[in-house]
C-alpha positions in Angstrom: 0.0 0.0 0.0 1.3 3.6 -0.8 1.8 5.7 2.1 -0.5 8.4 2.3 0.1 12.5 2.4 0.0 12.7 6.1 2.8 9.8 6.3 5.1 11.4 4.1 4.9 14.7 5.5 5.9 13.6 8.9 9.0 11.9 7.2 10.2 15.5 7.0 8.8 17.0 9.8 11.5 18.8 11.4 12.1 17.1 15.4 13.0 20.2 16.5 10.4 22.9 15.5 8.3 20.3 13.9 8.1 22.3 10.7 8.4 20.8 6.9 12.0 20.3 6.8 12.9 22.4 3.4 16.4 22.3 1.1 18.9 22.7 2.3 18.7 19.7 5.0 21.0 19.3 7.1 22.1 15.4 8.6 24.0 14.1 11.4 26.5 11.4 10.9 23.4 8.8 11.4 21.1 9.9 9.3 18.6 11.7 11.3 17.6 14.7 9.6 17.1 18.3 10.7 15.8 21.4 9.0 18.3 24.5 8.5 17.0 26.6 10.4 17.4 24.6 13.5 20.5 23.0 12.4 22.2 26.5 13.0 21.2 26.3 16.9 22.2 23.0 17.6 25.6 21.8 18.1 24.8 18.1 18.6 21.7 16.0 16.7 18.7 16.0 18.5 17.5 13.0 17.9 20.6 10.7 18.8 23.1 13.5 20.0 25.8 12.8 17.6 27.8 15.4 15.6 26.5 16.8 12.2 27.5 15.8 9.0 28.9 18.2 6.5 26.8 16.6 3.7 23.2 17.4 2.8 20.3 14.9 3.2 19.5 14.8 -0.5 17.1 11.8 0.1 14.9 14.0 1.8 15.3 16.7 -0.6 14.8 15.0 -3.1 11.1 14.0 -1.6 10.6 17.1 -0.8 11.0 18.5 -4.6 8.3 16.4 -5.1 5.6 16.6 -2.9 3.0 19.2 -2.2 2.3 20.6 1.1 -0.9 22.1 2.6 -0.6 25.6 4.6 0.2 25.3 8.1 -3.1 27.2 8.3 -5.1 24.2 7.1 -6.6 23.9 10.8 -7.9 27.5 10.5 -9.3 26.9 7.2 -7.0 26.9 4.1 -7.0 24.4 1.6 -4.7 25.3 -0.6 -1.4 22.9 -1.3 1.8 24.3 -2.6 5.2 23.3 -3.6 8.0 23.7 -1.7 9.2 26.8 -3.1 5.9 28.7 -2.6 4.6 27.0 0.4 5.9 29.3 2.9 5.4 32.9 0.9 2.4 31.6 1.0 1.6 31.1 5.1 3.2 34.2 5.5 0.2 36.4 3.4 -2.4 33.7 4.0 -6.1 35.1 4.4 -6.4 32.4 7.7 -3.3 33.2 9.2 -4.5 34.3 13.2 -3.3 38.1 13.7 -3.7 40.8 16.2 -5.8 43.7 16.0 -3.6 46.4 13.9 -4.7 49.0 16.8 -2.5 47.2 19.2 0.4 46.6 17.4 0.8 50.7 16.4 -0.5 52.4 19.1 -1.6 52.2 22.9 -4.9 51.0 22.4 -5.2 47.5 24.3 -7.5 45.4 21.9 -7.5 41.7 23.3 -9.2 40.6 19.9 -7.3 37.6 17.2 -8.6 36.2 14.4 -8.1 35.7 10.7 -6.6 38.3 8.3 -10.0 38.1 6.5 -11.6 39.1 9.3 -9.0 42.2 10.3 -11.0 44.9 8.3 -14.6 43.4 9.8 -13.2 44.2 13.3 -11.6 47.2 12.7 -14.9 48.8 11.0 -17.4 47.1 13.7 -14.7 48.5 16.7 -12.7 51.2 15.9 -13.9 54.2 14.1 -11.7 54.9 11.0 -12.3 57.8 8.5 -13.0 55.4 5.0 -13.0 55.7 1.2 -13.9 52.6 -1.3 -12.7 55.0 -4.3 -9.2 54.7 -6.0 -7.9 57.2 -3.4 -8.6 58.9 0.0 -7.6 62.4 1.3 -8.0 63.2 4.5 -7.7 66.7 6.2 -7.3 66.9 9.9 -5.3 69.0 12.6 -2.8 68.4 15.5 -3.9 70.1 18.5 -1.2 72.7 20.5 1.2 72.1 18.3 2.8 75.2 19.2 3.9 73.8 22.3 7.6 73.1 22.8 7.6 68.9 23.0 10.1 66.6 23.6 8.6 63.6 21.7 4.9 63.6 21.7 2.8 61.5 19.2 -0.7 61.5 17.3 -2.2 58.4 15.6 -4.7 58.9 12.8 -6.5 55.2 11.4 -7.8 55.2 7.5 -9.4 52.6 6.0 -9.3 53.1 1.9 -9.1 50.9 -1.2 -10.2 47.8 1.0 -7.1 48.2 3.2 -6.3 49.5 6.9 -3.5 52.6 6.9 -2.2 54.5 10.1 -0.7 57.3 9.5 1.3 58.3 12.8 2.5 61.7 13.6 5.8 62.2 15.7 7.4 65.4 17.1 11.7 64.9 17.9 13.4 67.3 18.8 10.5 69.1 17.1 11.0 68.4 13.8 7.6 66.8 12.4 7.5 62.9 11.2 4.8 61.4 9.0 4.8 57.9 8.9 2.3 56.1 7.0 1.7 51.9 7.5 0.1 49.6 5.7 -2.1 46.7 6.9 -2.8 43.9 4.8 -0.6 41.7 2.4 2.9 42.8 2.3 3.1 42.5 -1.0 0.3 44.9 -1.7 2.1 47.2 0.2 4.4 48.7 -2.4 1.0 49.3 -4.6 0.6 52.4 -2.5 1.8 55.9 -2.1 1.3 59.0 -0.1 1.4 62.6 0.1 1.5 65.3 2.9 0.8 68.4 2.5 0.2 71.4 5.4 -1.3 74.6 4.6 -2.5 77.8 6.3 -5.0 79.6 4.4 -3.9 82.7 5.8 0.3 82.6 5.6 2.2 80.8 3.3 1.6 78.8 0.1 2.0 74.9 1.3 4.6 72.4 2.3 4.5 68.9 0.0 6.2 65.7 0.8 5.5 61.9 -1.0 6.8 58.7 0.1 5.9 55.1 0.3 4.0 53.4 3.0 5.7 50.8 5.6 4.4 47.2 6.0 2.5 47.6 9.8 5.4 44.9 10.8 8.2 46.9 10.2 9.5 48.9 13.7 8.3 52.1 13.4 11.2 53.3 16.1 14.1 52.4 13.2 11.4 54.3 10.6 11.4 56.9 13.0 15.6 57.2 13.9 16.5 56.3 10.0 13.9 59.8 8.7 12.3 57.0 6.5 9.5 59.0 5.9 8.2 62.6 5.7 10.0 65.0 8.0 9.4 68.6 8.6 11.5 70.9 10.4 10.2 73.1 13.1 11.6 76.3 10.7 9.2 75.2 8.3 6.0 73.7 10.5 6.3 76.8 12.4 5.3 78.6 9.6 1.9 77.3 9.0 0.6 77.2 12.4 -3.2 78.1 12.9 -4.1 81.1 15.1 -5.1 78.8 18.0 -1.5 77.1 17.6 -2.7 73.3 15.4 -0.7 72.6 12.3 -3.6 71.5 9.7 -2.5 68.8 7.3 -3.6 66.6 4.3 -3.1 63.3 3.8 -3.7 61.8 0.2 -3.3 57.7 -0.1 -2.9 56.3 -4.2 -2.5 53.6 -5.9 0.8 53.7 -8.2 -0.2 54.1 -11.5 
């Protein structure tokens, strides 16, 4: 009798992390096998503590090049089945693929809720109020309270919800110079679909100040954005300049698909 899927994929299950062992494999001097990323923390086998070999296990490979795996997500949902090669870009962007609420990962709100990426924009519209467009584009005028006072660091969070994705555009003052940092939630690989512009005016002084960029994936640390300028940034010389009288710096924010 042929073995069946299950039986084959836990031939290379990895008996560390208990993973789908992919190429390269690593293999100790008896044959037990180990995936790579686990091989690089281990000094020993774990299965029968002997020293590594320096030679692949290419009769696991080789099985490996020819099977097709289901999404570790499977229990949550997917049935989809991929080879090796797109197996784990896949997991990584899947639709069932448990996430936090966005609100808690970019700002100080403590939302307790998980669930599927599917169901991210659901919960965000049901919960959270969010300023939202379904057309090709969204721009959004708004204003930063007292920002004539003299801050250390101080911040401002501003959710949008726009072309069927979540965006959180979050304002910083250092050293009070002005950041703008725009993050996208969804796929990653949407994320480079997208641009921004921010533009502050005051109807009464000056013409305008205009700055694009490109949005951040929502996973990427918005401290190194922050330290590394990666994003808009306005000097107080400038911001100063287009104050309102009761001291709030009005801005636009425009989110658009690259053409």
């Amino acid at each position: 009798m042929a073995p069946s899927l299950k039986e084959l994929l836990e031939e290379v299950e990895c008996p560390v992390c208990m993973e789908y062992m992919l190429p390269p494999i690593a293999m100790c001097m008896n044959g037990h096998s180990t995936c790579s990323t686990c091989r690089e923390k281990l000094l020993t086998c774990p299965v029968c503590r002997c020293l590594f070999s320096k030679a692949r296990s290419l009769l696991a490979e080789n099985l490996v090049r020819k099977m097709r795996f289901p999404c570790r997500h499977s229990k949550r949902g997917c049935r989809k089945t991929f080879n090796f090669l797109c197996v784990r870009k896949h997991e990584d962007e899947c639709g069932h693929r448990p996430i936090k609420c966005p609100f808690a990962n970019v700002s100080t709100v403590q939302c307790p809720w998980v669930g599927k990426a599917t169901s991210v924009k659901t919960h965000v519209r049901k919960m959270h109020y969010m300023p939202s467009s379904d057309f090709a584009n969204i721009t959004v005028y708004s204003q930063v309270p007292k920002f004539n006072q003299e801050y250390n660091e101080v911040e401002w969070l501003l959710p949008l919800f726009c072309m069927q994705d979540i965006f959180f555009m979050t304002i910083r003052v250092t050293e009070n110079n002005a950041h703008f940092c725009l993050q996208h939630v969804g796929l990653r690989r949407k994320t480079p679909n997208y641009k921004y512009k921010v533009r502050i005016k005051n109807d009464d002084g000056p013409d305008n100040s205009v700055m694009y960029n490109a949005p951040k994936y929502t996973e990427c640390e918005i401290e190194k954005i922050f330290k590394e300028k990666n994003c808009p940034v306005i000097k107080q010389e400038i911001w100063k300049k287009f104050l309102q009288e009761d001291g709030s710096l009005a801005y636009e924010v425009k989110i658009f698909q690259n053409s």
